[in-house]
C-alpha positions as CSV (number, residue, x, y, z in Angstrom):
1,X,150.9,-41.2,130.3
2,X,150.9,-39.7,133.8
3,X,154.7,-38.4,133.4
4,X,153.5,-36.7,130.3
5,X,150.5,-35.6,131.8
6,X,152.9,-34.4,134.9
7,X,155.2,-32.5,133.1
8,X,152.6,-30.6,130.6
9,X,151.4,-29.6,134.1
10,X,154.4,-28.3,135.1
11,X,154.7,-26.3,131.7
12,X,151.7,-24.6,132.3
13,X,152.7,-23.9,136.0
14,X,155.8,-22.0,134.5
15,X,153.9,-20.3,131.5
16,X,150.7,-19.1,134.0
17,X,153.6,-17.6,136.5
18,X,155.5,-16.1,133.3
19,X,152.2,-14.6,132.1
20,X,150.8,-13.4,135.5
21,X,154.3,-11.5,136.5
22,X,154.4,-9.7,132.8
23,X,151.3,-8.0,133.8
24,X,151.3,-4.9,135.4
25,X,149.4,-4.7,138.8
26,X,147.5,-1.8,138.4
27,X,145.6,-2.8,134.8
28,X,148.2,-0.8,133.0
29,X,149.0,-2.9,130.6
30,X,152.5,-4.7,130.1
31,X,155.7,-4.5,132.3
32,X,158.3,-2.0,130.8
33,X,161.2,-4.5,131.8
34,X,159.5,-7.2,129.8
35,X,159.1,-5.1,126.3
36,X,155.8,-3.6,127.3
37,X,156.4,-0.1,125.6
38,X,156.8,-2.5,122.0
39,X,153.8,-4.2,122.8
40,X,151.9,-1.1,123.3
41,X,152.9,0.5,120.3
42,X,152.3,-2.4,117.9
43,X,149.0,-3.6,119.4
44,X,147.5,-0.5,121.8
45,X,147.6,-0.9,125.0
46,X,144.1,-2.0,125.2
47,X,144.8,-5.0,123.4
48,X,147.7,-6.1,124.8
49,X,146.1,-6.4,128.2
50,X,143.2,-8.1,126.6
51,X,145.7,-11.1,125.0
52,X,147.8,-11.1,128.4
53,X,144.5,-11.6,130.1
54,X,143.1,-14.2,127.7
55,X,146.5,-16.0,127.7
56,X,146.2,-15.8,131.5
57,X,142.6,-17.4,131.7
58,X,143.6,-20.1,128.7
59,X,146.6,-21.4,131.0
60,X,144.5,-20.9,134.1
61,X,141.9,-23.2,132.5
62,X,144.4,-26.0,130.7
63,X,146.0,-26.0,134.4
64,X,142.3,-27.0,136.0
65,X,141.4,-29.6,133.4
66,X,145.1,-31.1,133.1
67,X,144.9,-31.9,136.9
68,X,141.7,-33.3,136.8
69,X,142.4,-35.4,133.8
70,X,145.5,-36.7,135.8
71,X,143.5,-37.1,139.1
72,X,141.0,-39.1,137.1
73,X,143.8,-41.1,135.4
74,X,145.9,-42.1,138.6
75,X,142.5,-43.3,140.2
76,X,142.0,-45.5,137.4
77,X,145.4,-46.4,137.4
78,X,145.2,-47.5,141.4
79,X,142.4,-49.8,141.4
80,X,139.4,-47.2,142.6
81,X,138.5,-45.6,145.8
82,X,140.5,-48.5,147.8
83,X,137.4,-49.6,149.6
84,X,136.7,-46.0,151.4
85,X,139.7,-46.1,153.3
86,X,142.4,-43.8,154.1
87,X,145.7,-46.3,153.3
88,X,147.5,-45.2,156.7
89,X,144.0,-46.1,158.3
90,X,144.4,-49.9,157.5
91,X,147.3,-50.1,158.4
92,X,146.9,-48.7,162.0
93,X,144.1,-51.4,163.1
């Protein structure tokens, strides 16, 4: 479960950096190198910022509640909190 878990994380990494270098910097709309003269055409350029930015936030957002999700999992998976300790802590004393 947390290898899944780890590797739809790293999808998402690759899909968010994907998506976030497509865009053009100044609000434009989509890179020329990527298609973004097609994209224009067929949607209007308002648009296709508008699903580049909404496919932007969605990944943005799976990202946040993947890694909490694993977080939560790998907790559960490790017996707790280990009694408030830091493991290199116990070890040292």
């Amino acid at each position: 479960m947390i290898t899944l878990l780890t590797i739809l994380i790293a999808l998402v990494c690759l899909l968010l950096m994907l998506v976030v270098l497509i865009q053009n910097p100044k609000g434009g709309g989509l890179d020329s190198t990527f298609g973004g003269g097609g994209a224009n055409q067929m949607f209007g350029a308002a648009k296709s910022t508008d699903l580049i930015e909404k496919i932007t936030w969605g990944l943005a957002i799976a990202l946040f509640v993947l890694c909490i999700i694993t977080a939560i999992i790998v907790n559960a998976h490790s017996g707790g909190a280990l009694n408030g300790t830091i493991p290199l802590e116990s070890q040292q004393g």
